[in-house]
N, C-alpha and C positions, 0 to 999 in steps of 0.2 A: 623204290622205297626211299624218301628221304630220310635225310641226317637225324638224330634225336635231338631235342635242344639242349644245348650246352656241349657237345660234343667236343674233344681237342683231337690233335693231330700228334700222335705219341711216337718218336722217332726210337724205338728200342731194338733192338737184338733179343730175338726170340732162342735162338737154337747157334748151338758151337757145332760145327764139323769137322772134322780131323780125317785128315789124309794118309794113310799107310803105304807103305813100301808093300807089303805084302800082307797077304793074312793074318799070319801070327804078330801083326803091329810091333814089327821091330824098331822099324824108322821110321819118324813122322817128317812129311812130304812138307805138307800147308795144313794151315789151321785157317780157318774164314767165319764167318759170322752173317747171320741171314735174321731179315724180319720175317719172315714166314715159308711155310712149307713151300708153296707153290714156288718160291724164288731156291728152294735146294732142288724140287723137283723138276726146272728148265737149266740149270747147270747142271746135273749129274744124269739126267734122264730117266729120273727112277719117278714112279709111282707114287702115288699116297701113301698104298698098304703099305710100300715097301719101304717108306720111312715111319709111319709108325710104326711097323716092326722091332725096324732099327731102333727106334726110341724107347720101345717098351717092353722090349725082349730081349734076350740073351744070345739065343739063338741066332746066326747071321746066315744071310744067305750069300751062294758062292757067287754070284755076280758082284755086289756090294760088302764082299766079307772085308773090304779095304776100307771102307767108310764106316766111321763111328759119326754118330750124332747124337747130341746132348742139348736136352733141354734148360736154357737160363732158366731159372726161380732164384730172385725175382730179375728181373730180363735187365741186358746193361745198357746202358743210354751209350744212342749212336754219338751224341755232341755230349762234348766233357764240358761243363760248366768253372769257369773260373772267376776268382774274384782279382782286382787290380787294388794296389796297395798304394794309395796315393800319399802314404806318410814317405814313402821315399822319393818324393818330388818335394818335399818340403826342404830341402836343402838350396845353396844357392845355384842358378842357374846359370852357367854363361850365355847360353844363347836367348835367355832373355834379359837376363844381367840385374838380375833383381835376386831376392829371398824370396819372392811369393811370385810362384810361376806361373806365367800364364798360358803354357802348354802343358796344364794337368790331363785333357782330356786327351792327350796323342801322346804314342809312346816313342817318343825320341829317343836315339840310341846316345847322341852327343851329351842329352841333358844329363 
């Protein structure tokens, strides 16, 4: 089946998982973050059912009773977007030796 048009490629975190010391989630071990089921389900070696159980029940079962997983809404972007503030290049530069620099686009530590 091909792509539908217009389709993107959405880099998100679907699901948190959290790791327990024991049952009763005294200590949490690791926390990790997965795009989809199938990817919790070849690291942990659980099932489908047996994560959305875990997702949508309360009830835990005693092989997995160590693993919580939780669903993101709305899911968290794997790449953090930032913006670069090129009003602080606007000062003078030594390493170009001028007031208007001409390495705005690289972020020099000197400058």
């Amino acid at each position: 089946m091909p792509r539908t048009k217009g389709s993107v490629n959405k880099l998100s975190y679907h699901y948190k998982v959290k790791i327990y010391d024991g049952d009763n989630h005294d200590e949490l071990i690791e926390e990790a973050y997965f795009q989809s089921q199938r990817q919790i389900a070849e690291r942990f070696s659980m099932n489908r059912t047996a994560i959305y159980m875990n997702i949508h029940t309360d009830s835990l079962s005693k092989k997995f009773g160590h693993i919580e997983i939780e669903k993101l809404t709305p899911p968290m972007p794997v790449y953090k977007n930032s913006k670069i503030n090129y009003a602080m290049f606007s000062e003078y530069c030594e390493m170009c030796e001028s007031n208007e620099c001409s390495c705005l686009g690289q972020l020099m530590i000197d400058c």
